[in-house]
mmCIF file of the N, C-alpha and C atoms, coordinates in Angstrom:
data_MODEL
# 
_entry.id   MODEL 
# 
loop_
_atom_site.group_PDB 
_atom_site.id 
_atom_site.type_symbol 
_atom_site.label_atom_id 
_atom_site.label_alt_id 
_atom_site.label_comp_id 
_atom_site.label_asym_id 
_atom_site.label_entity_id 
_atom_site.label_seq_id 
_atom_site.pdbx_PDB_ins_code 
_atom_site.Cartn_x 
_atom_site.Cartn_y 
_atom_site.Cartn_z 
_atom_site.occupancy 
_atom_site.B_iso_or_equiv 
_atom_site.pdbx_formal_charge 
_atom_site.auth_seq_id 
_atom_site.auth_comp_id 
_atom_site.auth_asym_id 
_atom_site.auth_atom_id 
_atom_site.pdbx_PDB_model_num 
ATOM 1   N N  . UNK A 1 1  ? 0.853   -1.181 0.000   1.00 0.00 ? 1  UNK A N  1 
ATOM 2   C CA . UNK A 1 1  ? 0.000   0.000  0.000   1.00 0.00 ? 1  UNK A CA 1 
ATOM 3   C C  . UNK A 1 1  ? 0.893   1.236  0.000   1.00 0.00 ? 1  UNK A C  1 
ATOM 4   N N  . UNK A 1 2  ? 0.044   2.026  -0.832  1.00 0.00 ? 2  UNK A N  1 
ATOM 5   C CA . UNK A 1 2  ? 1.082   3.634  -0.579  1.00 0.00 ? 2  UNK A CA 1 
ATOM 6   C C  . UNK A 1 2  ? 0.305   4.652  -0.447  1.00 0.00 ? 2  UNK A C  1 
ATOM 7   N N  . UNK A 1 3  ? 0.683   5.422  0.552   1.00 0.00 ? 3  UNK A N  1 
ATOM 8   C CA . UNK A 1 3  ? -0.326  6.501  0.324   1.00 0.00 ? 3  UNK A CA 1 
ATOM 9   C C  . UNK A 1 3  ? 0.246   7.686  -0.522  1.00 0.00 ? 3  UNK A C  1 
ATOM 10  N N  . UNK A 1 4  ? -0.680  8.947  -1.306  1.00 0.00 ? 4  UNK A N  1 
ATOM 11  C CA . UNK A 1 4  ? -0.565  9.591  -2.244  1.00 0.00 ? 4  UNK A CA 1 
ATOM 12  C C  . UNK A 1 4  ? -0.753  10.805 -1.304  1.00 0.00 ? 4  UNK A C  1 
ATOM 13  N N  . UNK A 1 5  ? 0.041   12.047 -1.370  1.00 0.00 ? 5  UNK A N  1 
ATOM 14  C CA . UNK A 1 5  ? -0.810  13.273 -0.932  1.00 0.00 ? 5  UNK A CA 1 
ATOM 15  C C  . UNK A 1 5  ? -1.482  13.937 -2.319  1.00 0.00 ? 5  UNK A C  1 
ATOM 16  N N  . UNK A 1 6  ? -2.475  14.536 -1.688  1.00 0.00 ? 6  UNK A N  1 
ATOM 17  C CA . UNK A 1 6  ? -3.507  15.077 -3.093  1.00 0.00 ? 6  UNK A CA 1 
ATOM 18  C C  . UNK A 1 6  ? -3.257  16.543 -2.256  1.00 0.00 ? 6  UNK A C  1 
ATOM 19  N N  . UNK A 1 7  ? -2.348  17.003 -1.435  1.00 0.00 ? 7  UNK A N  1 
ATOM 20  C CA . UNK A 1 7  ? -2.725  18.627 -1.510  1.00 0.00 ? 7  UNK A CA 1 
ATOM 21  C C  . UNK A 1 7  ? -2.144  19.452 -2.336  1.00 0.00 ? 7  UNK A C  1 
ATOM 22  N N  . UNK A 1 8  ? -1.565  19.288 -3.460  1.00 0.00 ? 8  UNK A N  1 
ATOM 23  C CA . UNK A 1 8  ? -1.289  20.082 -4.731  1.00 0.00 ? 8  UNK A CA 1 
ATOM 24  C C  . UNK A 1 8  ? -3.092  20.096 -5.622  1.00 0.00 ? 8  UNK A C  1 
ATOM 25  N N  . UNK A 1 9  ? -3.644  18.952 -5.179  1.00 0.00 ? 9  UNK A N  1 
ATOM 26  C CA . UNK A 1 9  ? -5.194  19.389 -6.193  1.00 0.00 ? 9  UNK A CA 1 
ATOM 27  C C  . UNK A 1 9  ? -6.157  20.112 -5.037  1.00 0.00 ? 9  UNK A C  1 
ATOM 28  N N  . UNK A 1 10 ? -6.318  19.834 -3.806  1.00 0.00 ? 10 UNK A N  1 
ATOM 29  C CA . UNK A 1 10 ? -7.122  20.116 -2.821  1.00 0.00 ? 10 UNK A CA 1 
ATOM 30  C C  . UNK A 1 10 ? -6.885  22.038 -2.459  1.00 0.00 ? 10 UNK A C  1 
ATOM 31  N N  . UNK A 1 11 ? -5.463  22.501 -2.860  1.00 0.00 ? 11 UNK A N  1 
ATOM 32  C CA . UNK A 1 11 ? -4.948  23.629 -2.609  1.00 0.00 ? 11 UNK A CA 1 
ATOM 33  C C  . UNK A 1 11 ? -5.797  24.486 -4.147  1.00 0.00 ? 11 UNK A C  1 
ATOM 34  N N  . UNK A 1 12 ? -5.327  23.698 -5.063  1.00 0.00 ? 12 UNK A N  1 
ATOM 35  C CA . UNK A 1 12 ? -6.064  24.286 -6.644  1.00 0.00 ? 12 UNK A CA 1 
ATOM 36  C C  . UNK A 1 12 ? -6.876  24.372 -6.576  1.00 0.00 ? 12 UNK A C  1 
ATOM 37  N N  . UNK A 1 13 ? -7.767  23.398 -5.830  1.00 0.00 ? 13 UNK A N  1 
ATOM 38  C CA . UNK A 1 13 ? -9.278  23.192 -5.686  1.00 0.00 ? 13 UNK A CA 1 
ATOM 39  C C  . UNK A 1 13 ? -10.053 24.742 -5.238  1.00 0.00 ? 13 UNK A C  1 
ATOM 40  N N  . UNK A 1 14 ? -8.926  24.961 -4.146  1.00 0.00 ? 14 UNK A N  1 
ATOM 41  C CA . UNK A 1 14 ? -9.478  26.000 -3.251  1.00 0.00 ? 14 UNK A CA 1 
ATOM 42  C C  . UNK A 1 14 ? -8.909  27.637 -3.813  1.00 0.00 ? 14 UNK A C  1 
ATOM 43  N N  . UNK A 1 15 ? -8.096  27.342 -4.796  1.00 0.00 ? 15 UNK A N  1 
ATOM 44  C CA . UNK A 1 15 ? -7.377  28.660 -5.424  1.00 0.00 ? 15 UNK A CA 1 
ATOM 45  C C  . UNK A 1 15 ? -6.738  29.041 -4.307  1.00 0.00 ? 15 UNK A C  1 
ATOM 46  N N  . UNK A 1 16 ? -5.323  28.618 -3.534  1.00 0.00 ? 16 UNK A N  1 
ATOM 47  C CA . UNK A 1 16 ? -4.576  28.992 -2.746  1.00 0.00 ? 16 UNK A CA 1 
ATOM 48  C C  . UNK A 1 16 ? -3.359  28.750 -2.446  1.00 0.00 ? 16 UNK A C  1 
ATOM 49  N N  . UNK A 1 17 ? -2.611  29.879 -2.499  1.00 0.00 ? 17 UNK A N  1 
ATOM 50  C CA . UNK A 1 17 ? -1.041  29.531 -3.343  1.00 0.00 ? 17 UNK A CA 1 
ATOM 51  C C  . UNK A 1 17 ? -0.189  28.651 -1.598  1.00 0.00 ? 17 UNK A C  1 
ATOM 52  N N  . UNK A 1 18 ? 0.442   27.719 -1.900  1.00 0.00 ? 18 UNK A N  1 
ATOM 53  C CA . UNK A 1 18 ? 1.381   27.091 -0.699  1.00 0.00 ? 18 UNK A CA 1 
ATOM 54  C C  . UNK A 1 18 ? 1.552   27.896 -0.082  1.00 0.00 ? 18 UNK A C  1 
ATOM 55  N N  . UNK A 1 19 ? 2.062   28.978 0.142   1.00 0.00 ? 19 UNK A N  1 
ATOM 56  C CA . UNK A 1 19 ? 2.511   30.609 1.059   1.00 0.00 ? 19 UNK A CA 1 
ATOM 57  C C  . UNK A 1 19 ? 1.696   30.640 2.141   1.00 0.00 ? 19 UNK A C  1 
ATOM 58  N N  . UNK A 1 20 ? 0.473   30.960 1.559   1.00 0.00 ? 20 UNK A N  1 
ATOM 59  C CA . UNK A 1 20 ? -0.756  31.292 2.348   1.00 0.00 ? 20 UNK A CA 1 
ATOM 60  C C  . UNK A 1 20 ? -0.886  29.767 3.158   1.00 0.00 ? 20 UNK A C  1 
ATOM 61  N N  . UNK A 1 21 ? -1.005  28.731 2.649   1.00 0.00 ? 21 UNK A N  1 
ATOM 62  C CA . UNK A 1 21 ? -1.704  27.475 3.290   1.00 0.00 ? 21 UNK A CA 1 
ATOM 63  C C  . UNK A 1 21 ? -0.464  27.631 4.525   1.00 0.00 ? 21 UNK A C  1 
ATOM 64  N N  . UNK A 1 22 ? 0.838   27.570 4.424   1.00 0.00 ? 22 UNK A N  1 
ATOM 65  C CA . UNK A 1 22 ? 1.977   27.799 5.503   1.00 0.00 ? 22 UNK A CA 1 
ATOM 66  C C  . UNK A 1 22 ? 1.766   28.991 6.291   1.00 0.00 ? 22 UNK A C  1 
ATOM 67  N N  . UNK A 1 23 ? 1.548   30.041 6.043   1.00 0.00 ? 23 UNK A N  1 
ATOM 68  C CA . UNK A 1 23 ? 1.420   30.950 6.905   1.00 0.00 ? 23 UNK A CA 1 
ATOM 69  C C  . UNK A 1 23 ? 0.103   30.576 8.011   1.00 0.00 ? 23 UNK A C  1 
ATOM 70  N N  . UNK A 1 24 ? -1.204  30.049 7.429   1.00 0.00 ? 24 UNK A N  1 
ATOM 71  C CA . UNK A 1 24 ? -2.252  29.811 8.107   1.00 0.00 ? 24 UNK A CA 1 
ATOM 72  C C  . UNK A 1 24 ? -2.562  28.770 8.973   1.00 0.00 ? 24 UNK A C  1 
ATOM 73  N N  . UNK A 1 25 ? -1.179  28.049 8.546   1.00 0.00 ? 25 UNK A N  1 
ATOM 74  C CA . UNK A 1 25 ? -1.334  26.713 9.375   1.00 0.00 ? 25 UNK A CA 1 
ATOM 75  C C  . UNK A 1 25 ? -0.099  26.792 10.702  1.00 0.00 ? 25 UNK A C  1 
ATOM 76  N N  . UNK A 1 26 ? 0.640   27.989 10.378  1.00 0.00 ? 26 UNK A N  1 
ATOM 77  C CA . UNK A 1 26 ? 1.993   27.832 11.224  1.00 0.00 ? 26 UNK A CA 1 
ATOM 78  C C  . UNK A 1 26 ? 3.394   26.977 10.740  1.00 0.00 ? 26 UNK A C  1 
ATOM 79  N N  . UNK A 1 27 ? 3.274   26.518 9.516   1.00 0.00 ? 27 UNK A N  1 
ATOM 80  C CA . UNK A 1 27 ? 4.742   26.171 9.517   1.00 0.00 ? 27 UNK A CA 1 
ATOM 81  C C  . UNK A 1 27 ? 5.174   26.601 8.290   1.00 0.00 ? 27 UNK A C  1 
ATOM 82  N N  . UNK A 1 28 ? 6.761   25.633 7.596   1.00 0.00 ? 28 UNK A N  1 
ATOM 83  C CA . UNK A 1 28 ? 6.984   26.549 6.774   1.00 0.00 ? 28 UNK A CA 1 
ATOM 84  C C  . UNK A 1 28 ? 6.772   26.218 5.343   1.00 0.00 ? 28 UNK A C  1 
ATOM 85  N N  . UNK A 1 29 ? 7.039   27.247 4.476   1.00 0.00 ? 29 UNK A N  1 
ATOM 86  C CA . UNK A 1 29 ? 6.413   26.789 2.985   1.00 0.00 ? 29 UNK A CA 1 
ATOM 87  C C  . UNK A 1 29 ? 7.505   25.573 2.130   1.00 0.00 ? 29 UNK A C  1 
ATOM 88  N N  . UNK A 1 30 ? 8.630   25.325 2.939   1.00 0.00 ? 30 UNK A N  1 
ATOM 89  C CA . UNK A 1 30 ? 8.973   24.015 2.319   1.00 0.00 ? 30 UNK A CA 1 
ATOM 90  C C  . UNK A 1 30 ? 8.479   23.100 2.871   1.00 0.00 ? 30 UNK A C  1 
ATOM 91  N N  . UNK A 1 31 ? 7.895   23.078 4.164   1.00 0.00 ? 31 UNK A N  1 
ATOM 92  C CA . UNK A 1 31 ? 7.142   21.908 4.359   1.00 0.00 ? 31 UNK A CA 1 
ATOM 93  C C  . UNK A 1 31 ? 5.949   21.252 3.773   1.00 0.00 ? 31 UNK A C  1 
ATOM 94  N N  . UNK A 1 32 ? 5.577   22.578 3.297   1.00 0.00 ? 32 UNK A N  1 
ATOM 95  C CA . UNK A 1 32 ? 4.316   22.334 2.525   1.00 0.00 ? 32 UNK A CA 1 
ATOM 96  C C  . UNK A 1 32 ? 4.856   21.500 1.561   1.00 0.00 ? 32 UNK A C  1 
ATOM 97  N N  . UNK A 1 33 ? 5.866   22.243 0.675   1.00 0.00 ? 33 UNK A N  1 
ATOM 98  C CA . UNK A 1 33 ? 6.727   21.830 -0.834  1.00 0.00 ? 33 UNK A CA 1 
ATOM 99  C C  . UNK A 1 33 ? 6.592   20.043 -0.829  1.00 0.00 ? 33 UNK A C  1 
ATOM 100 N N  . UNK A 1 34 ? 7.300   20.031 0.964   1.00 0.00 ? 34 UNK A N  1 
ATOM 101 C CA . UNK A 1 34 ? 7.307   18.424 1.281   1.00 0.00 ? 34 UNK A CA 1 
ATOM 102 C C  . UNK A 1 34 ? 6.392   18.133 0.741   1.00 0.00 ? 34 UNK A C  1 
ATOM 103 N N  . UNK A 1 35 ? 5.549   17.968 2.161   1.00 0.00 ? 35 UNK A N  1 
ATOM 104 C CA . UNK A 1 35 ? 4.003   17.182 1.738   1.00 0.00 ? 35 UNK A CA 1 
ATOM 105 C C  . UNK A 1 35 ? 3.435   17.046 0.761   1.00 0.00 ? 35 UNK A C  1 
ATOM 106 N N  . UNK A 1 36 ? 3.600   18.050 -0.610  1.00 0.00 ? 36 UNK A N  1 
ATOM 107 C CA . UNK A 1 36 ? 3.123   18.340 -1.664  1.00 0.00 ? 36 UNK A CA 1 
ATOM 108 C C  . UNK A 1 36 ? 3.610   17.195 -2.271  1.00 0.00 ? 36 UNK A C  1 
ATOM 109 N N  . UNK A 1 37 ? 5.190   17.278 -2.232  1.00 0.00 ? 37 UNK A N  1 
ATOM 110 C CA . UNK A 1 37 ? 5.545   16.001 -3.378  1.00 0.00 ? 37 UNK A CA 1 
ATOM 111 C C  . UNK A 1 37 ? 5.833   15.000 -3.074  1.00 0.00 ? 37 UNK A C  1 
ATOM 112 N N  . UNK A 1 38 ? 5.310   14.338 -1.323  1.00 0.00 ? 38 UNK A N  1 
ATOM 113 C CA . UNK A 1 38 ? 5.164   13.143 -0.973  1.00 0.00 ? 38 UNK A CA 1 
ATOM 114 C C  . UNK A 1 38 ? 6.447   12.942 -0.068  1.00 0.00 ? 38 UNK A C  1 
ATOM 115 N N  . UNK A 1 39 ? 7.592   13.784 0.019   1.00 0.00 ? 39 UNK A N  1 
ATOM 116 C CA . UNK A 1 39 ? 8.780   13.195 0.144   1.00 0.00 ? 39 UNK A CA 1 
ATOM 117 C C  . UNK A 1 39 ? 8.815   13.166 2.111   1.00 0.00 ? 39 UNK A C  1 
ATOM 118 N N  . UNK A 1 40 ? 7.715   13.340 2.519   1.00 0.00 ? 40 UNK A N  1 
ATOM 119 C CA . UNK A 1 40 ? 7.805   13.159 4.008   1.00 0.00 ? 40 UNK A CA 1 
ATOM 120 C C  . UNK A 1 40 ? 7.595   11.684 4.668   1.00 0.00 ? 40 UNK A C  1 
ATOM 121 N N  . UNK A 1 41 ? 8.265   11.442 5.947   1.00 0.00 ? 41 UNK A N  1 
ATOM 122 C CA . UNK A 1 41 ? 7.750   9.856  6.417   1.00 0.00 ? 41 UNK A CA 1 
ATOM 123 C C  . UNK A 1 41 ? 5.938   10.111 6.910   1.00 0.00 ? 41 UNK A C  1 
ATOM 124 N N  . UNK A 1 42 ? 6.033   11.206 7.414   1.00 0.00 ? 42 UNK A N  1 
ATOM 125 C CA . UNK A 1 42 ? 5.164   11.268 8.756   1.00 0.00 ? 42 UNK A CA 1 
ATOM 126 C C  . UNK A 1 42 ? 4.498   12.703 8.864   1.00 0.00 ? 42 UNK A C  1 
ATOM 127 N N  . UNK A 1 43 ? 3.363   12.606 9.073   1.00 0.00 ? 43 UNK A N  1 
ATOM 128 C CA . UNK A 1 43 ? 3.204   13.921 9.168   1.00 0.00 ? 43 UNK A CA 1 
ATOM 129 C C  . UNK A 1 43 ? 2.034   14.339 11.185  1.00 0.00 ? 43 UNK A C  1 
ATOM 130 N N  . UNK A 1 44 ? 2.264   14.796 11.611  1.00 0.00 ? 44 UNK A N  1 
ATOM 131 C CA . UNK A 1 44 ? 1.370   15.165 12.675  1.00 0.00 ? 44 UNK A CA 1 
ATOM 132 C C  . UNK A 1 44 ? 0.014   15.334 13.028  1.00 0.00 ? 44 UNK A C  1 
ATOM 133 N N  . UNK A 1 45 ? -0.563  14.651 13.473  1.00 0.00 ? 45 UNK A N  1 
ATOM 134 C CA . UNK A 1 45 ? -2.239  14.821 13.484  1.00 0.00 ? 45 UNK A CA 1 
ATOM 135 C C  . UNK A 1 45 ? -2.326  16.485 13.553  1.00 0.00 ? 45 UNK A C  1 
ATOM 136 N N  . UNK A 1 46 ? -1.670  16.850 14.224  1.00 0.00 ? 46 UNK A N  1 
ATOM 137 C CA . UNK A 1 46 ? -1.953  18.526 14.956  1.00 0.00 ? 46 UNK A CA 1 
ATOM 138 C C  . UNK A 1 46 ? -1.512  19.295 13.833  1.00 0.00 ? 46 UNK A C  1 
ATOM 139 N N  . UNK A 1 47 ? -0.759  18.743 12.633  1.00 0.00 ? 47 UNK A N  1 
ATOM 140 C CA . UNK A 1 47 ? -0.878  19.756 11.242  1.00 0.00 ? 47 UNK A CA 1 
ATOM 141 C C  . UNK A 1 47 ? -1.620  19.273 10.408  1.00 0.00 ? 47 UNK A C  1 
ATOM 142 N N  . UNK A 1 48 ? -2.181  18.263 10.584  1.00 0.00 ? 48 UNK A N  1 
ATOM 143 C CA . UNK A 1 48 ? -2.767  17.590 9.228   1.00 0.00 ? 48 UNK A CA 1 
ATOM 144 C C  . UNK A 1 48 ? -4.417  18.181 9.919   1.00 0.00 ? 48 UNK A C  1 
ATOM 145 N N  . UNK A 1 49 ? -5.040  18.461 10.772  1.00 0.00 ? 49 UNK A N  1 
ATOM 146 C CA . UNK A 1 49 ? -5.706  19.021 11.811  1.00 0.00 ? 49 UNK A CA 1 
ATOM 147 C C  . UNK A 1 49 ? -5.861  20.364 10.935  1.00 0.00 ? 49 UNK A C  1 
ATOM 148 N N  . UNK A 1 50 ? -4.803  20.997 11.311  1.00 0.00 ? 50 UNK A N  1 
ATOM 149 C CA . UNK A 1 50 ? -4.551  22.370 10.839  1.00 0.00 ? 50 UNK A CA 1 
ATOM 150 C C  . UNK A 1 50 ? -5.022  22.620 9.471   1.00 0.00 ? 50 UNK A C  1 
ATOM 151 N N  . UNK A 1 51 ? -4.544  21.906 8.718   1.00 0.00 ? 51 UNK A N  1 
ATOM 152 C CA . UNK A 1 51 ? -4.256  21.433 6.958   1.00 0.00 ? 51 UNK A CA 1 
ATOM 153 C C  . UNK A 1 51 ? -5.661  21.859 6.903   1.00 0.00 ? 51 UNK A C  1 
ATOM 154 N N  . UNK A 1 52 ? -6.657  20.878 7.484   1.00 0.00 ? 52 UNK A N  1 
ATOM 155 C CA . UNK A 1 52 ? -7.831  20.756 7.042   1.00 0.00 ? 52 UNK A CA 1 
ATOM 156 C C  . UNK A 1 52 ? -8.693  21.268 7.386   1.00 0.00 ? 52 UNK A C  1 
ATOM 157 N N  . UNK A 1 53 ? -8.769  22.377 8.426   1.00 0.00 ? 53 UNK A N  1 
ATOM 158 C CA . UNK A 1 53 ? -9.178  23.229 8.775   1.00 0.00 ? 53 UNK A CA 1 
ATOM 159 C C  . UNK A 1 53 ? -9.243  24.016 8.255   1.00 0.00 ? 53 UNK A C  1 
ATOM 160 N N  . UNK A 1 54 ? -8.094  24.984 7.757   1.00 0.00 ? 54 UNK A N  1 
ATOM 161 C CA . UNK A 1 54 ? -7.513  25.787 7.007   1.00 0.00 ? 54 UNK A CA 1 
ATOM 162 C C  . UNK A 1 54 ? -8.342  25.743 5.539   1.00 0.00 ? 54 UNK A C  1 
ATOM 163 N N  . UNK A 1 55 ? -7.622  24.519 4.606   1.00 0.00 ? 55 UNK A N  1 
ATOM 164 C CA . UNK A 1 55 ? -8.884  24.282 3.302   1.00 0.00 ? 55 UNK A CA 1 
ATOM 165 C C  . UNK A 1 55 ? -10.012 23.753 3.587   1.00 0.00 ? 55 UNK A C  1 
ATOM 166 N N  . UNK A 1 56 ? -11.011 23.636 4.519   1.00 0.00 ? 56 UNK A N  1 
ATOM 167 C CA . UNK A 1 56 ? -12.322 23.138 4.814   1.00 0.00 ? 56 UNK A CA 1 
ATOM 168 C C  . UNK A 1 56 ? -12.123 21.605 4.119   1.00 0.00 ? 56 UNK A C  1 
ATOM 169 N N  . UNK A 1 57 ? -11.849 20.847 4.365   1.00 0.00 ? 57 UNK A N  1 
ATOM 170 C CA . UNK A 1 57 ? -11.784 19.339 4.050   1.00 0.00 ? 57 UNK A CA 1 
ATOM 171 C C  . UNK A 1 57 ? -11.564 18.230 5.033   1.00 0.00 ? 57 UNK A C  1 
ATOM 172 N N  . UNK A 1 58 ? -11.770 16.884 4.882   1.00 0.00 ? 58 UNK A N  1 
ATOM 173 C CA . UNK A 1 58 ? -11.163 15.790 5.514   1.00 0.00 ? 58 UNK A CA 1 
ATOM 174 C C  . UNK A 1 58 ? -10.086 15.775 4.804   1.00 0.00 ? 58 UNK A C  1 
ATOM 175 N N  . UNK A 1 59 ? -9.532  14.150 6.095   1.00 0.00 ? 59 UNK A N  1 
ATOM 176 C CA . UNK A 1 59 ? -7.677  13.889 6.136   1.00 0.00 ? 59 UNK A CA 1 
ATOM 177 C C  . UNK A 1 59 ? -8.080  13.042 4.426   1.00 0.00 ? 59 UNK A C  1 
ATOM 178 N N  . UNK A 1 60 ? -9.218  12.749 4.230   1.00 0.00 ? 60 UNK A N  1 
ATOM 179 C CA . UNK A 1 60 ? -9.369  11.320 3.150   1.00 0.00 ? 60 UNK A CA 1 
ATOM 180 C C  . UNK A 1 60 ? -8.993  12.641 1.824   1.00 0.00 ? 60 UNK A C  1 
ATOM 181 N N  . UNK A 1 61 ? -9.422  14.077 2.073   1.00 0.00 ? 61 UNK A N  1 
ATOM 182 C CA . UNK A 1 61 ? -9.310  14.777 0.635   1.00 0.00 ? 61 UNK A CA 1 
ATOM 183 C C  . UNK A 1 61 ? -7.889  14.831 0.444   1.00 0.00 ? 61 UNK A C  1 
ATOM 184 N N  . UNK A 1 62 ? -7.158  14.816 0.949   1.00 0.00 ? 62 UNK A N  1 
ATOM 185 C CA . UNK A 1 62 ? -5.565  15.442 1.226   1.00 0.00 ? 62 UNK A CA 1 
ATOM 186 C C  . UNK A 1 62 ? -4.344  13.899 1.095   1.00 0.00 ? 62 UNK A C  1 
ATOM 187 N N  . UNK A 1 63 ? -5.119  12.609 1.477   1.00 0.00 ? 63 UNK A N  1 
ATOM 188 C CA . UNK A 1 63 ? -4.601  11.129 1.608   1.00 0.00 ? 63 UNK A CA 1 
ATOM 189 C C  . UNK A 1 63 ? -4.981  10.547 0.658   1.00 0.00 ? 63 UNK A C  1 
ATOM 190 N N  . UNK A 1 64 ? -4.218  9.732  -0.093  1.00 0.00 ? 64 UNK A N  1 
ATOM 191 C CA . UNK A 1 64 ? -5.707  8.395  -0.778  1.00 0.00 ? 64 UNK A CA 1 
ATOM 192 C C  . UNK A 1 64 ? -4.690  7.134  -0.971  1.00 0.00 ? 64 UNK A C  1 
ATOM 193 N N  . UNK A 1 65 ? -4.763  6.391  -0.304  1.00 0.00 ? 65 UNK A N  1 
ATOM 194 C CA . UNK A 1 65 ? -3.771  5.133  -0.260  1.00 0.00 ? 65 UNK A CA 1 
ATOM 195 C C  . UNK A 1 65 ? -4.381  3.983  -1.494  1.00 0.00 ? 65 UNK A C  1 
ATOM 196 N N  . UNK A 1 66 ? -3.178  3.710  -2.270  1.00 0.00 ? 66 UNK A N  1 
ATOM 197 C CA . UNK A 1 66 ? -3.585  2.805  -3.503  1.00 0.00 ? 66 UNK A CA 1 
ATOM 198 C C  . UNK A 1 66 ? -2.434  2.143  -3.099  1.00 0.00 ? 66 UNK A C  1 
ATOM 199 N N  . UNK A 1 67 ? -2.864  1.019  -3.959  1.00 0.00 ? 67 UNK A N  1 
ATOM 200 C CA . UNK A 1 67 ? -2.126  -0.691 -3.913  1.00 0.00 ? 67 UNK A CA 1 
ATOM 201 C C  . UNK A 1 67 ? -0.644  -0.349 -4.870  1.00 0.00 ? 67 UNK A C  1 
ATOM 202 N N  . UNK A 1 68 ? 0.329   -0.390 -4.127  1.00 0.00 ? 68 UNK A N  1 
ATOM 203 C CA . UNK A 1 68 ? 2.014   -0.699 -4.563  1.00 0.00 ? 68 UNK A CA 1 
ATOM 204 C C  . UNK A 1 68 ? 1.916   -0.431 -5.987  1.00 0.00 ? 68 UNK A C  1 
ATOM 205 N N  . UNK A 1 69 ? 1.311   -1.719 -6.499  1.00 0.00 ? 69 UNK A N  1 
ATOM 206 C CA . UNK A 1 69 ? 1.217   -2.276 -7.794  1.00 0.00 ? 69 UNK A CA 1 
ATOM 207 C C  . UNK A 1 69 ? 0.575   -1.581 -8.773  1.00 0.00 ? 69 UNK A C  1 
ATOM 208 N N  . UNK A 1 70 ? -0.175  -0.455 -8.319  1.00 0.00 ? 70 UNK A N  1 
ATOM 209 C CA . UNK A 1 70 ? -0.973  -0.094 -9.229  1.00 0.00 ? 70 UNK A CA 1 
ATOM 210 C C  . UNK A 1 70 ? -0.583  0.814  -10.508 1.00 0.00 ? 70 UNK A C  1 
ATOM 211 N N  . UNK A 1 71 ? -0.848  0.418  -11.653 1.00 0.00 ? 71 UNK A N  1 
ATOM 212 C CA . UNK A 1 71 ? -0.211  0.844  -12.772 1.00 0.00 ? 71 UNK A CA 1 
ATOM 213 C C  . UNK A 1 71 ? 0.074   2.963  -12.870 1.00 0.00 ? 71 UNK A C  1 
ATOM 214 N N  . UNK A 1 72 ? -0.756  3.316  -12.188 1.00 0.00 ? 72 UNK A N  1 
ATOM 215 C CA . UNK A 1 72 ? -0.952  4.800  -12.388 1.00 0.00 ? 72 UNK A CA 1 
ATOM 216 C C  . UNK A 1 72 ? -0.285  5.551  -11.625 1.00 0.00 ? 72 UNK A C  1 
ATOM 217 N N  . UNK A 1 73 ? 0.460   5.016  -10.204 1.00 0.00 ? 73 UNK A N  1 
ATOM 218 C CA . UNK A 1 73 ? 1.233   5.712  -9.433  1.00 0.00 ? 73 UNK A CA 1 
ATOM 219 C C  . UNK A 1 73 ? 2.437   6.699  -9.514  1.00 0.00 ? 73 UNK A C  1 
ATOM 220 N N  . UNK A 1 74 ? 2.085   7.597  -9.387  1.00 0.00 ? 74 UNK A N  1 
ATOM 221 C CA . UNK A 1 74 ? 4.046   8.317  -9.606  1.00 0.00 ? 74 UNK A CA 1 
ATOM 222 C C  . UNK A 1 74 ? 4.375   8.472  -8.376  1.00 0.00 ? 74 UNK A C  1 
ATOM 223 N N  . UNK A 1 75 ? 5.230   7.800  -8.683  1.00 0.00 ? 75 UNK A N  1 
ATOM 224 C CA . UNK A 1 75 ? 6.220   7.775  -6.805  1.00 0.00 ? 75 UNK A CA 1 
ATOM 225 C C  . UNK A 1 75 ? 7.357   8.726  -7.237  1.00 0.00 ? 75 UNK A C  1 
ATOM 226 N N  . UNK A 1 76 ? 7.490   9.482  -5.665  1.00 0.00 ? 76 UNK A N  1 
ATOM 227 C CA . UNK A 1 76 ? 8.061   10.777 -5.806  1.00 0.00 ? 76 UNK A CA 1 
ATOM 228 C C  . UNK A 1 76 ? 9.770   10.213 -5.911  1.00 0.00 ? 76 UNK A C  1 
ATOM 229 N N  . UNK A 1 77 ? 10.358  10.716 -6.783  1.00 0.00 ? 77 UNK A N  1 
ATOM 230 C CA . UNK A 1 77 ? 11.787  10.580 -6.873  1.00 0.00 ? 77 UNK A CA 1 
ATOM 231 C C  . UNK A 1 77 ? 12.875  10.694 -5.775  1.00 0.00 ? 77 UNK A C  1 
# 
């Protein structure tokens, strides 16, 4: 299983540049960068909390775990 972050579409969704989502959540805009392109282990209930607060969503809009195998995946470099 892998999970995918979707907050590069959930942020578009909402028309709101990474800057702003970091400033509103308290941390910083490479962390966002992180999360954006997957390259984190772990992320904190108490920002992912934040995250979704911030863009009005659940953890499921921002997560979506697909099977290893699955032909469509881009795993982050």
């Amino acid at each position: 299983m892998e999970i995918i972050v979707r907050l590069d579409v959930m942020l578009a969704m909402r028309k709101m540049r990474s800057r702003e989502l970091a400033e509103r959540v308290g941390i910083t805009e490479q962390n966002i960068s992180l999360l954006k392109s997957g390259k984190v282990k772990g992320i904190r209930f108490e920002t992912l909390a934040k995250i979704c607060e911030v863009l009005e969503c659940q953890p499921g809009d921002l997560l979506e775990a697909l099977p290893t195998d699955a032909p469509f995946i881009q795993k982050a470099s």
